[in-house]
C-alpha angles and dihedrals in degrees: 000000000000127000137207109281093029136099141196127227138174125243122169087340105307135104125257133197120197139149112290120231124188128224141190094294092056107039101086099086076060091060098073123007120193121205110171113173091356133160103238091223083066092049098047091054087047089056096042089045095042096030099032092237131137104218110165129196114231088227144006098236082065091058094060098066111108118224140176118225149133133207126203138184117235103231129213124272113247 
């Protein structure tokens, strides 16, 4: 079984599971997220699993809102 934030290799014919980390070929799905209609307890577990943050909602009846929103990283001028 292999959660979110996980991944599976291969070493001497076996399977391994380890902690993904994403690197440049994957972060663009970082650089703008999208909600639209979405719970904010889902959101925030989107943003602590892709960012490595532990934000943490004060209820749960907070979490149940719905929201549209997107976030997007400013990039570097070239």
């Amino acid at each position: 079984m292999v959660i979110a934030g996980e991944k599976i290799s291969t070493l001497k014919n076996s399977l391994v599971r380890s902690k993904y980390i994403a690197d440049g070929a994957a972060s663009w799905y970082k650089q703008r997220m999208h909600f639209k209609d979405e719970k904010l307890q889902n959101i925030i577990t989107v943003l602590n699993r892709n960012f490595n943050t532990n934000f943490v909602l004060a209820d749960n009846e907070t979490g149940k809102h719905k929201l549209t929103v997107t976030f997007q990283t400013k990039l570097p001028k070239q």
